[in-house]
Backbone as CSV, one residue per row, in Angstrom:
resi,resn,N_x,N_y,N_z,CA_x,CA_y,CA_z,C_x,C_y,C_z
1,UNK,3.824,-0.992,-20.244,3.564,0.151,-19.383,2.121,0.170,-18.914
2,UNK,1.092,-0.082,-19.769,-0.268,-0.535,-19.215,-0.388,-0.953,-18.198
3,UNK,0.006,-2.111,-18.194,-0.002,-3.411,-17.078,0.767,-3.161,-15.953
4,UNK,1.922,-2.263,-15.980,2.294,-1.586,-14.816,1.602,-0.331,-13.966
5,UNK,1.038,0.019,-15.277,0.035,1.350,-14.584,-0.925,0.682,-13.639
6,UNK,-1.893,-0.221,-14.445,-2.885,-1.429,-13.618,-2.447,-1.685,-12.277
7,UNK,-1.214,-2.543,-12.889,-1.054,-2.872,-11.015,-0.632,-1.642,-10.123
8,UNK,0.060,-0.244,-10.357,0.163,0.164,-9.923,-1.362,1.096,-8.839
9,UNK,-2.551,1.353,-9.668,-3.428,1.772,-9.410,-4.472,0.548,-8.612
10,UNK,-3.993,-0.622,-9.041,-4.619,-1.634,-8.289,-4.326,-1.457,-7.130
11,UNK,-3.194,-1.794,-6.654,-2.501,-1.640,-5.384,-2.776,-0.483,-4.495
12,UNK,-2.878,0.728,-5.391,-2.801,2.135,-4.581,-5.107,1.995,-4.067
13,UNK,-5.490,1.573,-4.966,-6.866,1.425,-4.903,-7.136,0.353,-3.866
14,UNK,-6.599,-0.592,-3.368,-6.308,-1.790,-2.505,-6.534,-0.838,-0.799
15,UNK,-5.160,-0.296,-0.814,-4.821,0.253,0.137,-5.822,1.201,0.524
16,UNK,-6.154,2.296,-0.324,-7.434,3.506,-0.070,-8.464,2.852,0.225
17,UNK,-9.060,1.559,-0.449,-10.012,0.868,0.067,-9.693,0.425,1.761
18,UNK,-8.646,-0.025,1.737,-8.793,-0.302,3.280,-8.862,0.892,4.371
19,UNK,-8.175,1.950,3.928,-8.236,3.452,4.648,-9.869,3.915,4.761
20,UNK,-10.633,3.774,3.616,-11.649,4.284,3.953,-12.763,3.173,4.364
21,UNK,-12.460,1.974,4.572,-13.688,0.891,5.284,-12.857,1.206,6.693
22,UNK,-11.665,1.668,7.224,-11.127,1.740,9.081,-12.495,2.063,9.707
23,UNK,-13.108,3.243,9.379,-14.437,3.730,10.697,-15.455,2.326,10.406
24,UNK,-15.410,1.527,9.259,-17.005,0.960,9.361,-16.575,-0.578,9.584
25,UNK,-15.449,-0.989,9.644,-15.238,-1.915,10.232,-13.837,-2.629,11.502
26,UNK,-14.016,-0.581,11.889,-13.099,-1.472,13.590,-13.792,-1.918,14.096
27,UNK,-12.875,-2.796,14.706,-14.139,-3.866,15.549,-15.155,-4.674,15.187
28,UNK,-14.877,-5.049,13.783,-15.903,-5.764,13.363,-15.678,-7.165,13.966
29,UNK,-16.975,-7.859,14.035,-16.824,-9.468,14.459,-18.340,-9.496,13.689
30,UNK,-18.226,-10.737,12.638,-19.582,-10.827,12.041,-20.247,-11.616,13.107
31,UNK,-22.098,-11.416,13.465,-22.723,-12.051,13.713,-22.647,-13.788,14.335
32,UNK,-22.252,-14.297,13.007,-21.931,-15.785,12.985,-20.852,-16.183,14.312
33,UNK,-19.578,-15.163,14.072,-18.729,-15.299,14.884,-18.623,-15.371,16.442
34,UNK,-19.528,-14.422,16.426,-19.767,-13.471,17.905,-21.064,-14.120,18.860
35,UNK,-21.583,-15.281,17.920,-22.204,-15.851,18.890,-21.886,-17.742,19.208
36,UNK,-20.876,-17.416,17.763,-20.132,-18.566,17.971,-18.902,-18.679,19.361
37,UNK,-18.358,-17.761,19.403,-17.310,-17.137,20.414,-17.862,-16.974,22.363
38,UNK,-19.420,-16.451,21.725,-19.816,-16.463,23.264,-20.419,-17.709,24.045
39,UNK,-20.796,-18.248,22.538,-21.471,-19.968,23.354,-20.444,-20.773,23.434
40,UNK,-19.331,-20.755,23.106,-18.593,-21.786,22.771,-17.992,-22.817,23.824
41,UNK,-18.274,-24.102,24.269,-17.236,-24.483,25.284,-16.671,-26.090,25.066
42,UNK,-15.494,-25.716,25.492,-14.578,-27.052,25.521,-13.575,-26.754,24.113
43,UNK,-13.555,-27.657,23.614,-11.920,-27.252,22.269,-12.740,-27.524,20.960
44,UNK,-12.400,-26.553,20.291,-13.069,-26.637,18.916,-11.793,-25.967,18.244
45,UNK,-11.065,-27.021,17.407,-9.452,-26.390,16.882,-9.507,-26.048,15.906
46,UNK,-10.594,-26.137,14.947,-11.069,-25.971,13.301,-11.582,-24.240,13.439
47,UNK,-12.993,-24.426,14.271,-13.198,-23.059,14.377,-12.118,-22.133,14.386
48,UNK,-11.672,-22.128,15.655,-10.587,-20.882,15.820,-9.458,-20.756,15.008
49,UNK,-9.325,-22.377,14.238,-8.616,-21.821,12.953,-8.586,-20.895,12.184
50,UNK,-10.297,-21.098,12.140,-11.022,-20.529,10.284,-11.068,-19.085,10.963
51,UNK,-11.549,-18.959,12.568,-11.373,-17.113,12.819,-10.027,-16.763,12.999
52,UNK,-9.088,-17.235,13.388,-8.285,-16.430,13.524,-7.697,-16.068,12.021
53,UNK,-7.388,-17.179,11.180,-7.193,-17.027,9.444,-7.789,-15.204,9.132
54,UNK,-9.419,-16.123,9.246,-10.071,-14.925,8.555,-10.205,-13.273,8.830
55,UNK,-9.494,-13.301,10.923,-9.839,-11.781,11.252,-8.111,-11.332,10.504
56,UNK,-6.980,-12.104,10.257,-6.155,-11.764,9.879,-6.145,-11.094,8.393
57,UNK,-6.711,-12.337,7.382,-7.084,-12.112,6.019,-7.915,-10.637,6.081
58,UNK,-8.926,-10.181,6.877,-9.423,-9.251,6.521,-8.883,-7.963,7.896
59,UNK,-8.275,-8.370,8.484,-7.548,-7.444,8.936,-6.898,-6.069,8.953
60,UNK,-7.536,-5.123,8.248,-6.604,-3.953,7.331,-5.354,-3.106,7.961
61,UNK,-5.572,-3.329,9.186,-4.466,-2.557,10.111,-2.992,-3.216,10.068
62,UNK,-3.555,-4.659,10.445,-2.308,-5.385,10.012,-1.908,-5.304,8.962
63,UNK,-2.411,-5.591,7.771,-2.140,-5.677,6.446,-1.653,-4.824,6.042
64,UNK,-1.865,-3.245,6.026,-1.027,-1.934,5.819,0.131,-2.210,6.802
65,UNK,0.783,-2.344,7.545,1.746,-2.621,8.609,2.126,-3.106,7.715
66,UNK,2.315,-4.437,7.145,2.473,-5.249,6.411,3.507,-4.810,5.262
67,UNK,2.698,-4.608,4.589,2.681,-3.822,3.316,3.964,-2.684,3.574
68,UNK,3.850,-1.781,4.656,4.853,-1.137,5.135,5.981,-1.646,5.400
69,UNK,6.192,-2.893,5.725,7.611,-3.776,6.392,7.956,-4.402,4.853
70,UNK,7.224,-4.317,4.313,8.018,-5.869,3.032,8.464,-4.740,1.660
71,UNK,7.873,-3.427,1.960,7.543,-2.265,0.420,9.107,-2.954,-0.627
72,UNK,10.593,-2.204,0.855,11.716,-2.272,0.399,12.176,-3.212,0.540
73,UNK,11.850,-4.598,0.681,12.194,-5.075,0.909,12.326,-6.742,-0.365
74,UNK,13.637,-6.712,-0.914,13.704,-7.466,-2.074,14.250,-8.939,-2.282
75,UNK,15.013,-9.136,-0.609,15.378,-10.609,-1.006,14.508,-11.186,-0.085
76,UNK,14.107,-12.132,-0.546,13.425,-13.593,0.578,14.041,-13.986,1.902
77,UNK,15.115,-13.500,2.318,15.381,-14.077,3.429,15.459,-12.505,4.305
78,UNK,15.447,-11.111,3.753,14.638,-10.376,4.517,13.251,-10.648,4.742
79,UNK,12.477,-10.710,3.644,11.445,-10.782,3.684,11.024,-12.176,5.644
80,UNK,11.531,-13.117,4.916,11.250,-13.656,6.554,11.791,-13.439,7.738
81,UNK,12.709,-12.942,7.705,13.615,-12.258,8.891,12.353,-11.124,9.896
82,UNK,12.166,-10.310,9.060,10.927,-9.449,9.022,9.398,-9.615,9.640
83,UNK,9.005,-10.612,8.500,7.954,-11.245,8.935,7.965,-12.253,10.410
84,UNK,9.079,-12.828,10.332,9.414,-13.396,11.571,9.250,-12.876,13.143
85,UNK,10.289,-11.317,12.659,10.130,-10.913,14.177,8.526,-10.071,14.345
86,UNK,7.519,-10.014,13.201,6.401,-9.279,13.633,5.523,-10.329,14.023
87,UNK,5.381,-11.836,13.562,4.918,-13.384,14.334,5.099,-13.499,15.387
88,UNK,6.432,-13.723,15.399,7.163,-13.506,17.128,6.402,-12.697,18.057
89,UNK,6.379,-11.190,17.827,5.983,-10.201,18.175,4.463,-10.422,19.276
90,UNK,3.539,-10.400,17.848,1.679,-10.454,18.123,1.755,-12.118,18.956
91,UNK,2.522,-13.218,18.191,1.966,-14.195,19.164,2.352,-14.555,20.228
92,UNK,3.524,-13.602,20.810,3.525,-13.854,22.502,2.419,-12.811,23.193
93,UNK,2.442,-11.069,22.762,1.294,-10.803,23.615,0.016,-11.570,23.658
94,UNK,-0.683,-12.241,22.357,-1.976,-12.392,21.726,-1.723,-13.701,22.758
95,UNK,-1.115,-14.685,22.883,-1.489,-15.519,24.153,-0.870,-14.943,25.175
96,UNK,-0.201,-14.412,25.382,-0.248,-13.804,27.221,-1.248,-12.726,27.477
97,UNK,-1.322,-12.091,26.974,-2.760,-11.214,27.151,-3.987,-12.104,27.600
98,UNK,-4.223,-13.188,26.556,-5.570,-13.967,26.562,-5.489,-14.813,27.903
99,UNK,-4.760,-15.805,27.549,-4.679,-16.873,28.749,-3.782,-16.434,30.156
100,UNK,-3.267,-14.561,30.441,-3.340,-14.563,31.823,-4.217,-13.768,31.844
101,UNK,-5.437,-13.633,31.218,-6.442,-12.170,31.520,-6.018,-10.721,31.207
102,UNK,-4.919,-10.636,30.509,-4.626,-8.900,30.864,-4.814,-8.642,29.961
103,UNK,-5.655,-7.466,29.850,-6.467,-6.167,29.402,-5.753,-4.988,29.545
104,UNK,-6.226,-4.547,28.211,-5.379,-3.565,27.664,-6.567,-2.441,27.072
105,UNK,-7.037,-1.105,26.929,-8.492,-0.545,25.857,-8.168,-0.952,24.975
106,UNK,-8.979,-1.339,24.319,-8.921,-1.668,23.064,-8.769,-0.490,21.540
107,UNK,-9.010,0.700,22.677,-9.179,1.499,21.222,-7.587,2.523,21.378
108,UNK,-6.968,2.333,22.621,-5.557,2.548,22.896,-5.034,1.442,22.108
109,UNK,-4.939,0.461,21.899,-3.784,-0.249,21.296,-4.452,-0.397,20.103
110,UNK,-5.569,-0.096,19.416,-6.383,-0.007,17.942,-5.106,1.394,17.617
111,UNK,-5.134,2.776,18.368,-4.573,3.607,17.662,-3.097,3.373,17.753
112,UNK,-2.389,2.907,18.839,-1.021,2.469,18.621,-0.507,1.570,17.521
113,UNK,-1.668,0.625,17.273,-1.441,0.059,15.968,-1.681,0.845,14.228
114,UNK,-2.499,1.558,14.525,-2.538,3.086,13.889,-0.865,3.784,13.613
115,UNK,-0.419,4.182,14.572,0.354,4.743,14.719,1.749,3.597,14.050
116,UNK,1.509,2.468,13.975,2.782,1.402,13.571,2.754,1.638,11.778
117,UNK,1.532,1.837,11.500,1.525,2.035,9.925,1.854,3.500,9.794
118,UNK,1.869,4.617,10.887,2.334,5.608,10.300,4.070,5.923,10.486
119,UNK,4.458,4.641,11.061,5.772,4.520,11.618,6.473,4.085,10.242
120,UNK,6.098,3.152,10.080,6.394,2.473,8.071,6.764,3.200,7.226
121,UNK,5.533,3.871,7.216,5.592,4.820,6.162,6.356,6.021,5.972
122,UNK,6.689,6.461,7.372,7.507,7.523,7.603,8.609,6.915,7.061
123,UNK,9.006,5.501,7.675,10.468,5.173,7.813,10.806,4.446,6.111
124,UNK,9.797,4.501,5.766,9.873,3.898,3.973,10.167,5.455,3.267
125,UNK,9.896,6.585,3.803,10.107,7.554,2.876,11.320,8.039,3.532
126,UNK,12.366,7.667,4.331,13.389,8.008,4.853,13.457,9.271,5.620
127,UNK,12.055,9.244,6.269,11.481,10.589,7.131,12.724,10.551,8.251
128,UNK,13.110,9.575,8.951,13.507,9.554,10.296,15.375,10.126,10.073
129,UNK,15.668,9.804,9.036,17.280,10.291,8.686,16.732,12.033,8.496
130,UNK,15.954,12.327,7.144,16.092,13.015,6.682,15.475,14.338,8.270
131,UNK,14.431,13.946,9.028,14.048,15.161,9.946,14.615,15.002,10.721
132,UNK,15.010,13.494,11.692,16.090,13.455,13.027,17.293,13.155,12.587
133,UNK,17.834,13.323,11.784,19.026,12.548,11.645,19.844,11.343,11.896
134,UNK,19.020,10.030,12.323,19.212,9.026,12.936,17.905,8.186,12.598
135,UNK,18.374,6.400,12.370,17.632,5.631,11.216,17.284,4.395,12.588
136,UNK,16.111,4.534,13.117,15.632,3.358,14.142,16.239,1.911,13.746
137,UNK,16.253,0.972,14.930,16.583,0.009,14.477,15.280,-0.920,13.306
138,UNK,15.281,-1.016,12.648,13.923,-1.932,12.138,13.661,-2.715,11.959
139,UNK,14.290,-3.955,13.046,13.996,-5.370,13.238,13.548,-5.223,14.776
140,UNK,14.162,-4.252,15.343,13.659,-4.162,16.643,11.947,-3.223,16.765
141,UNK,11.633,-2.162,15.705,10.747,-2.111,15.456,9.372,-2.550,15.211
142,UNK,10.011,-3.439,14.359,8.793,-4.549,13.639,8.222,-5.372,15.039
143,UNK,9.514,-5.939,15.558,9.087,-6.186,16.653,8.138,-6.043,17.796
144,UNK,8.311,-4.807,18.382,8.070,-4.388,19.707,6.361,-3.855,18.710
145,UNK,6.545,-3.134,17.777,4.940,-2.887,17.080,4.023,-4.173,16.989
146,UNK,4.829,-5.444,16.385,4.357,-6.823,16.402,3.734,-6.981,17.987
147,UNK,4.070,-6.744,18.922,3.845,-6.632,19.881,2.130,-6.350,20.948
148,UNK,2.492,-5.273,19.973,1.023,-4.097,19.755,-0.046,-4.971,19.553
149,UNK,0.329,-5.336,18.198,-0.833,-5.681,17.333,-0.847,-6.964,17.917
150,UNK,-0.030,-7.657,18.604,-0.553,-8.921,19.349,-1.890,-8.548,20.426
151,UNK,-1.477,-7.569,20.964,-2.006,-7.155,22.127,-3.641,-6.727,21.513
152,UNK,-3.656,-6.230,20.483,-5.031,-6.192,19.534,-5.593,-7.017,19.034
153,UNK,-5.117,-8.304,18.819,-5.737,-9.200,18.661,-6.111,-9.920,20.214
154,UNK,-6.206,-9.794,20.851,-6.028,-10.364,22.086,-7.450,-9.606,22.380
155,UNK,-7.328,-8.149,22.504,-8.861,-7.085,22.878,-9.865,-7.680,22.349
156,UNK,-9.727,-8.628,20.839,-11.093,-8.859,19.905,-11.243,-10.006,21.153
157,UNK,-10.324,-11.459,21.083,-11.190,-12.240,21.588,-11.459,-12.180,23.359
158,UNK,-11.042,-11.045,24.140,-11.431,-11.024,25.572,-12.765,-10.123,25.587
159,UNK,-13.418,-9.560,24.713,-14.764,-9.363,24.439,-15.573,-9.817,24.979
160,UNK,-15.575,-11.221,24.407,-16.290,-12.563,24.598,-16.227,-13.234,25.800
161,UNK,-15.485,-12.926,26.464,-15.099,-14.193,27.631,-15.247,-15.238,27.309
162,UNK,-14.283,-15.901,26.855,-14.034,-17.203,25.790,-14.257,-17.704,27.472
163,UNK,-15.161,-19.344,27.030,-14.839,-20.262,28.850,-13.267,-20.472,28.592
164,UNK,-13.215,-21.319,29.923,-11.840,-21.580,30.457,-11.683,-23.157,29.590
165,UNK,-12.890,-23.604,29.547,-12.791,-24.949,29.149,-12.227,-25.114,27.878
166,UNK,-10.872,-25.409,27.385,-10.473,-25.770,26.172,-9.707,-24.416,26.192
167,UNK,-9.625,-23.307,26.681,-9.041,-22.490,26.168,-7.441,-22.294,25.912
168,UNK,-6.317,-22.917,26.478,-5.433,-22.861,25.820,-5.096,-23.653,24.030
169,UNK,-6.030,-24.809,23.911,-6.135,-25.498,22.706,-6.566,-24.142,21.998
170,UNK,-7.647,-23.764,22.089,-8.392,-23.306,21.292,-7.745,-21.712,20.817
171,UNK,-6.372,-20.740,22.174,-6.156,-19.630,21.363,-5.212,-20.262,21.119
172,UNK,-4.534,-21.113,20.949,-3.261,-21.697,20.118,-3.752,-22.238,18.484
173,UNK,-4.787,-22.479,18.546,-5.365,-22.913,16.993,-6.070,-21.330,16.448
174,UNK,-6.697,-20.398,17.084,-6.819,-19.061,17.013,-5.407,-18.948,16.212
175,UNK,-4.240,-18.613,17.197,-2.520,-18.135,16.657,-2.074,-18.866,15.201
176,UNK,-2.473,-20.169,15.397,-2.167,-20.601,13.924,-3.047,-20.219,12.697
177,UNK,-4.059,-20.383,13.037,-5.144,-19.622,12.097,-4.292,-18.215,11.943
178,UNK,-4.277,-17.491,12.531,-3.793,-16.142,12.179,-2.370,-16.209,11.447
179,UNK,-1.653,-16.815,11.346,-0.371,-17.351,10.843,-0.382,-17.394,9.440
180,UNK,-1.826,-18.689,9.382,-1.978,-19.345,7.952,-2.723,-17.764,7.329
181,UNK,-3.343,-16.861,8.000,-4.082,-15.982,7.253,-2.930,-15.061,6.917
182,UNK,-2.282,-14.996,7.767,-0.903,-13.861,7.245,-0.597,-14.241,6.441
183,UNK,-0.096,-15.772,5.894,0.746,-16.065,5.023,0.070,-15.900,3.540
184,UNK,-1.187,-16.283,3.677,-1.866,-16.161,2.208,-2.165,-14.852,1.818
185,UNK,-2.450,-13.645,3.093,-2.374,-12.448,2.642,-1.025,-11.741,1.809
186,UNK,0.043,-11.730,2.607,1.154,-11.918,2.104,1.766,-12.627,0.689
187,UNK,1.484,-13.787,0.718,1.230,-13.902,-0.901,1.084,-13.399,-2.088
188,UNK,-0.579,-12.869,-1.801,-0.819,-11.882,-3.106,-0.027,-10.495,-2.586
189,UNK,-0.276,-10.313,-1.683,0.715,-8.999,-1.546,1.760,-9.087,-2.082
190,UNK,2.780,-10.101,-1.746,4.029,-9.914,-2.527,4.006,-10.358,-4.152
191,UNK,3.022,-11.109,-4.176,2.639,-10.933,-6.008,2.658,-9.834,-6.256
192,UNK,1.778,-9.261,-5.769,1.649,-7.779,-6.911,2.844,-7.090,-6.513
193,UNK,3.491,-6.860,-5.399,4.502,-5.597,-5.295,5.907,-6.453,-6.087
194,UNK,5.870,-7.645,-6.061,7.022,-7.856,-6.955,6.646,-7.461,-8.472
195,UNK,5.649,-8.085,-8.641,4.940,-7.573,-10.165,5.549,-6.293,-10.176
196,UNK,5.077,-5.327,-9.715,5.199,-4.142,-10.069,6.620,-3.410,-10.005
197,UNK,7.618,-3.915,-9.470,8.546,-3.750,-9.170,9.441,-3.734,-10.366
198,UNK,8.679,-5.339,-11.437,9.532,-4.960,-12.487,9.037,-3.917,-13.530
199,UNK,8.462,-2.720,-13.246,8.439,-1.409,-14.182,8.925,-0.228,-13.123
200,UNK,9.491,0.865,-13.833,10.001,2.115,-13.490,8.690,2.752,-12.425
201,UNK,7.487,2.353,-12.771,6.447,3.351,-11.870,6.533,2.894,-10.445
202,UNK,7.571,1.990,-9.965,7.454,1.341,-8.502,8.111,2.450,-7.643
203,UNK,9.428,2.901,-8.260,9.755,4.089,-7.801,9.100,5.228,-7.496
204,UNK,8.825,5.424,-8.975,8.174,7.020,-9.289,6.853,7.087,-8.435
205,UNK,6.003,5.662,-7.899,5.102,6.037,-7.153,4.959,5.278,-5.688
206,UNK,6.115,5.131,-5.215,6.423,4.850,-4.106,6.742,5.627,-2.943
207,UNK,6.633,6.611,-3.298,6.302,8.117,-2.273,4.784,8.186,-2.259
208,UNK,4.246,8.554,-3.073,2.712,8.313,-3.247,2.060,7.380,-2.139
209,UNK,2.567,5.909,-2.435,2.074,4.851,-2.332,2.114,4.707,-0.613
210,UNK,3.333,5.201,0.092,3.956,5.306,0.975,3.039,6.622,2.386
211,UNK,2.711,7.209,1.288,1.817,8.573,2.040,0.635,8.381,1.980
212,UNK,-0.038,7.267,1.680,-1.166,6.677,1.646,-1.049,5.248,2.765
213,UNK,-0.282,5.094,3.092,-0.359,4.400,4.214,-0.291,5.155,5.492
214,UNK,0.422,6.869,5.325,0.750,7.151,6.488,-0.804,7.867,6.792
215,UNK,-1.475,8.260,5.751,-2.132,8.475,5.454,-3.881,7.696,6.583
216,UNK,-3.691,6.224,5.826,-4.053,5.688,6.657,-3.990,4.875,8.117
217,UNK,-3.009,4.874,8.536,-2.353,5.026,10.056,-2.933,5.867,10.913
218,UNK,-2.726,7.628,10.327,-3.157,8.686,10.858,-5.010,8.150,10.872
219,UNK,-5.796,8.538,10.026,-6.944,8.285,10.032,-7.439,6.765,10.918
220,UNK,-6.919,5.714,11.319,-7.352,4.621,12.520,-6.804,5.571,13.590
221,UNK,-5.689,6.166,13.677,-5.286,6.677,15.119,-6.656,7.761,15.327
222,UNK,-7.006,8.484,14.583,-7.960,9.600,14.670,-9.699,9.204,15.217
223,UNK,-9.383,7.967,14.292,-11.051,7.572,14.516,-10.549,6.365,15.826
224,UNK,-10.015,5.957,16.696,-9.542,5.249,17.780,-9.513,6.061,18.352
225,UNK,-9.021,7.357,18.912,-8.996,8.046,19.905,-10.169,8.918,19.741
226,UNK,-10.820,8.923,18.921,-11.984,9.788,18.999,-13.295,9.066,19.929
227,UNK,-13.332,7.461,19.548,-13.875,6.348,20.476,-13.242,6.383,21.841
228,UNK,-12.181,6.625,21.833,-11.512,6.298,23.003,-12.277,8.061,24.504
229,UNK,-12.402,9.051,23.498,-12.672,10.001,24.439,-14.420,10.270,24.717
230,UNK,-14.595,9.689,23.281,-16.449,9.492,23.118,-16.961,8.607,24.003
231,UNK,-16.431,7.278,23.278,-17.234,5.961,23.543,-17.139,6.044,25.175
């Protein structure tokens, strides 16, 4: 029971950590990156590996999304079914956005992606039966939100005005980078939530756990549209 409490408070401490770094690192692009991104020309397939990996790995918007799609989710071939259509999803906008130019605010589709983790969470606590009486589709969901968050990854690198030179190589090694970063995030994620799964507290604090994502959804939508009417 220890060791279930642990991971349980690990996890819930995971998540609050990412809720409360949303204001100090939307929009982050470290230094290194951002001047790597603006000088950059011709094909460099390693780089945009290691960024796209890493804006994924540290990604928190996605990652709560995440976390929201896999909670209930117990056999492996949901699990990729799932994950599948939210890949699908981000990597057709994230290259059609980039390589035909279209622009989207960035802090409009920051809070729509906001709004996908408070969609989860609702739909993990069986909000949508229990207040409308009717259960969304949620492969078509994952989807069309996958979508979103393509379209958000797309806002980080049109920042920059990546040159033209090399640029389809280079957001296609970007897309895989982001792939390989999903997958290793995902990983420990599903370590621990299977971990925890085998004790009774997965239940008992899976409402909790669940309102702390919607939790943090609400709070990116809040601090995104607050940029959006400020900035």
């Amino acid at each position: 029971m220890h060791n279930s409490l642990k991971t349980v408070f690990g996890l819930m401490t995971l998540i609050a950590g990412m809720v409360i770094s949303m204001p100090l690192f939307a929009h982050g692009v470290d230094d290194a990156t951002k001047t790597f991104l603006a000088g950059n020309e011709g094909v460099s397939i390693i780089p945009f590996l290691y960024i796209g990996a890493k804006h994924m790995v540290t990604g928190y918007d996605h990652l709560l999304f995440l976390v929201g799609v896999i909670f209930f989710l117990y056999r492996s071939k949901d699990i990729l079914i799932y994950v599948s259509f939210f890949t699908l999803g981000h990597s057709l906008t994230l290259l059609f956005g980039v390589l035909n130019d279209t622009h989207v605010n960035a802090y409009l589709i920051d809070a729509i992606i906001g709004l996908s983790i408070v969609y989860k969470g609702f739909d993990n606590l069986g909000g949508f039966k229990r207040v409308f009486g009717f259960q969304p589709n949620t492969k078509a969901a994952v989807l069309i939100f996958g979508l979103f968050h393509g379209f958000g990854l797309a806002t980080k690198l049109q920042e920059f005005k990546l040159s033209s030179d090399g640029l389809v190589e280079n957001i296609l090694a970007f897309n895989v980078g982001v792939e390989i970063g999903q997958f290793v995030a995902l990983l420990f994620i599903l370590l621990a939530i299977n971990y925890w799964r085998r004790f009774d507290s997965f239940l008992r604090f899976s409402t909790m756990t669940n309102t702390l994502l919607m939790s943090g959804g609400l709070m990116l939508v809040g601090y995104q549209m607050t940029g959006y009417f400020v900035g």
